[in-house]
C-alpha positions in Angstrom: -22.8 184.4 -141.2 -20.8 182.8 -138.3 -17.6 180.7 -139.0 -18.4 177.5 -138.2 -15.9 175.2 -135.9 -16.3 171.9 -134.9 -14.5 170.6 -131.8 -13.3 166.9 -131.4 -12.5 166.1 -127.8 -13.1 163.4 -125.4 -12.3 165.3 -122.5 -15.4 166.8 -121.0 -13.6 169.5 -119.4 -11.5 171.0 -121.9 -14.6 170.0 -124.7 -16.6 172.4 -122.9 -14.0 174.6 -122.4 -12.9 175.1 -125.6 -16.7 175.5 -126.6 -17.1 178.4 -124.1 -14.1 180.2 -125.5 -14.8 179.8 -129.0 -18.2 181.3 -129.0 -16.8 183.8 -126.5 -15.2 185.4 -129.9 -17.9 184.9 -132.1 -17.8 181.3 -133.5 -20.6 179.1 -134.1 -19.6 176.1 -132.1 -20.3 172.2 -132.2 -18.6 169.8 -130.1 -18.3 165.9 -130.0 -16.4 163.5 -128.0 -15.7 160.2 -130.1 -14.2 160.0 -134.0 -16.9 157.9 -135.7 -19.3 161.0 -134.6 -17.1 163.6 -135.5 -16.7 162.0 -138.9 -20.9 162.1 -139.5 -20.6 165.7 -137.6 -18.0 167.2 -140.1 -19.9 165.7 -143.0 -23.2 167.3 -142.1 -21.9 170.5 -140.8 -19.3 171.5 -143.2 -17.4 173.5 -140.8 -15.0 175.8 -141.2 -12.3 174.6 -139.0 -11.9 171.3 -137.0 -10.3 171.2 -134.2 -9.0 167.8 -133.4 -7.5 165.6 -130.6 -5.2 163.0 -131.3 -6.9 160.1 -128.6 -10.1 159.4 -129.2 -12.5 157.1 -128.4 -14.4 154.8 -131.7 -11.3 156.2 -134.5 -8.9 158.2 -133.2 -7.4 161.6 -134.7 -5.1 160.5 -136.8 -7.7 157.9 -138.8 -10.4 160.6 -138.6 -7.8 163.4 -140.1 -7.1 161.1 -143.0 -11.0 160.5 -143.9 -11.6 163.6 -143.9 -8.7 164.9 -145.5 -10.1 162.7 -148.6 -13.2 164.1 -148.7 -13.2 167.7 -148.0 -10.3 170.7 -148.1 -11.7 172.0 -144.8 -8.6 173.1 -142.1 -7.5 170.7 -139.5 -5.9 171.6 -136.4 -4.6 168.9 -134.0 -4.4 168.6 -130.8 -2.1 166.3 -129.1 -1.4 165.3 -125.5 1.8 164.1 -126.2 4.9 166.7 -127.3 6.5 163.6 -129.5 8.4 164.8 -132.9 6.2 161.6 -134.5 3.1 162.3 -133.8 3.5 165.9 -134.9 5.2 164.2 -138.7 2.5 162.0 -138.9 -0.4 164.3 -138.1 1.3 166.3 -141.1 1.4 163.9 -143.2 -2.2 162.8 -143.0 -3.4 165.6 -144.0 -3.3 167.7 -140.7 -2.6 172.0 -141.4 -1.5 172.9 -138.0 -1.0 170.9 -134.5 -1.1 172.3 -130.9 0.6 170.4 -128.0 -1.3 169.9 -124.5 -1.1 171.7 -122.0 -1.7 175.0 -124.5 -2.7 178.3 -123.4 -6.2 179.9 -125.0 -4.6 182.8 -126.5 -2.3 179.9 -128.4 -5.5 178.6 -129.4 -7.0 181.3 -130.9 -4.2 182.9 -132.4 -4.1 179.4 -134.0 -7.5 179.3 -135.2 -7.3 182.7 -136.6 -4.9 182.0 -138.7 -6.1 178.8 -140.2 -9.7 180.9 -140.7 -7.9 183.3 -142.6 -5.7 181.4 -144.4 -9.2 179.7 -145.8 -10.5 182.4 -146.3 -7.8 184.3 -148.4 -7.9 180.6 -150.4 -11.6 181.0 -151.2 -11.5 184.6 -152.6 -8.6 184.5 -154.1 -9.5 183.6 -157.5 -11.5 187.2 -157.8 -8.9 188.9 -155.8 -5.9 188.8 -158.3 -6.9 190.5 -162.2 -3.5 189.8 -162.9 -3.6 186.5 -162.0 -6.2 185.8 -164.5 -4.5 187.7 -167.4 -2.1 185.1 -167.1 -4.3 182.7 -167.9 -2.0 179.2 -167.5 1.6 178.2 -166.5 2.9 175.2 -169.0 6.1 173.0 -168.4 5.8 170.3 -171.0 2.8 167.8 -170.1 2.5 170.2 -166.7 -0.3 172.8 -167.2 -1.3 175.2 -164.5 -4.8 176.9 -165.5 -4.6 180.3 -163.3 -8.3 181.2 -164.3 -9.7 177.8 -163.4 -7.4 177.0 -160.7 -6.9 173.6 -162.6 -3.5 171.4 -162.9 -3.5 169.1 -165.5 -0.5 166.4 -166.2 -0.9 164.5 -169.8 -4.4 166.1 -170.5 -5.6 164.4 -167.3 -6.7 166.6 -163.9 -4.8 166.5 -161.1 -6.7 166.7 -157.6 -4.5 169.0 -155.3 -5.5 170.6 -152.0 -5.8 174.3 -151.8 -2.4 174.9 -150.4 -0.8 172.3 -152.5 -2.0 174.3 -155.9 -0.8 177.7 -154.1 2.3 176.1 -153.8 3.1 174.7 -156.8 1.9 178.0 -158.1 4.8 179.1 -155.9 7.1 177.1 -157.3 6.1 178.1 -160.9 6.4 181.4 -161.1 9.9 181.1 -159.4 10.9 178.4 -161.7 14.9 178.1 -161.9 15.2 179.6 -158.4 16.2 178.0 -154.9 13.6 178.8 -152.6 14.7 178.5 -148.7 11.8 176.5 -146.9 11.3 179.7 -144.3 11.0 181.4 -147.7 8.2 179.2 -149.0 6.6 179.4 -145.6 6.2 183.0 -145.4 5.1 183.6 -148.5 2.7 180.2 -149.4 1.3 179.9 -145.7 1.3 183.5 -144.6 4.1 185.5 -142.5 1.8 185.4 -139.7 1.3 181.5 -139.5 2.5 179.4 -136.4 4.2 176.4 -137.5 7.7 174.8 -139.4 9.2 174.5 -142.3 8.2 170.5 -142.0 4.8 171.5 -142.9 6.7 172.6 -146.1 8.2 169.5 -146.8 5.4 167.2 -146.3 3.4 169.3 -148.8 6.3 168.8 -151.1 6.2 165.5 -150.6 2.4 165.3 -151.6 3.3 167.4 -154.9 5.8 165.1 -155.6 3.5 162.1 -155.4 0.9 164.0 -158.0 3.2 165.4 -160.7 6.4 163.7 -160.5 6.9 160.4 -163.1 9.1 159.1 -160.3 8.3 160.8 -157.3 11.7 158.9 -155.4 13.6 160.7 -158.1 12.0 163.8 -158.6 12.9 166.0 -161.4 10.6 168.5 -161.3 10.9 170.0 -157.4 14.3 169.4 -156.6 15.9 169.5 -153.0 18.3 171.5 -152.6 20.8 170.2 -150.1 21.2 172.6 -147.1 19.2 175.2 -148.9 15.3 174.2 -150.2 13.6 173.6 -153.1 14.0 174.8 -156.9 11.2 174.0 -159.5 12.8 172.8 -162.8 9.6 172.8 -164.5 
């Protein structure tokens, strides 16, 4: 079965050009030009990737990035016009897993797209991948319990709802409990040598852990930063 992409753009030109290339490499391709549609698009599609601009017509990225991001785990990849550090932050931090500054060159694209389509995929097969993962069974640091088998977090008894890439990472962060991790480190190894990106994607996804397991997440106790080096997980 095809992987599935939907493409966000208000731009005629460059909609229709990144339709053409897409399905030029074997993608099954749907393209809209306004957020309010690709918001009822993604829903009834389920892609496998969107692909995003920042300026849009109706809702723009950013607002259509953090609706979806609430509803669905499916990969984001922005595209924005302007090369501004903020934007880039911000597109992270609302749930966005890679962003691409205009003008960008195809093969950028693609190798982009790639890597986000196999990154999903690798998340989705996972759980039968690894026997020894499941041997395991569960991680527990006091009222913190990692189910391996299940892919489940639970803090106090009570689930925790993390992304795909948030779990991986605090899986991470478990099984190298005690241990300063470097955020290239953690970037390599959580997202994938091959991924195209910075270690800011590894701090906003901190940040999001934080949120979800810490009792004070402005003083956290259980990821610690490690000034001038990382991250260390004290469990």
């Amino acid at each position: 079965m095809l992987e599935k992409i939907l493409v966000v753009e208000d731009e005629l030109a460059l909609r229709d050009t990144l339709t053409y290339n897409l399905q030029k490499e074997g993608y099954s391709v749907e393209a809209v030009g306004d957020g309010r549609t690709a918001l009822d698009a993604a829903r009834r599609l389920q892609p496998d990737l969107v692909v995003l601009d920042l300026m849009l017509p109706e809702l723009d990225g950013f607002e259509v990035c953090r609706i979806l991001r609430k509803e669905s785990a499916m990969p984001i990849l922005m595209l924005t016009a302007r090369d501004d550090e903020i934007d880039r932050v911000v597109g992270l931090e609302v749930g966005a897993d890679d962003y691409l500054t205009k003008p960008f060159s195809m093969r950028e694209l693609m190798a982009r797209v790639k890597a986000q389509l196999r990154r999903s995929r690798l998340l989705r097969e996972a759980p039968d991948q690894s026997a020894t993962e499941k041997t395991r069974e569960r991680l527990a640091f006091g009222d913190l319990v990692v189910d391996l088998t299940r892919r489940e977090v639970t803090l106090n008894a009570k689930p925790i709802q993390l992304r795909p890439q948030e779990y991986e990472l605090l899986v991470f962060f478990a099984e190298h409990k005690g241990r300063m991790l470097s955020r290239e480190f953690i970037l390599e190894r959580v997202w994938g040598w091959d991924y195209i990106g910075d270690s800011r994607t590894v701090d906003v996804h901190v940040r999001w852990l934080r949120q979800k397991i810490e009792p004070d997440p402005t003083k956290p106790v259980r990821i610690v930063t490690v000034r001038g080096g990382g991250y260390r997980f004290e469990g």
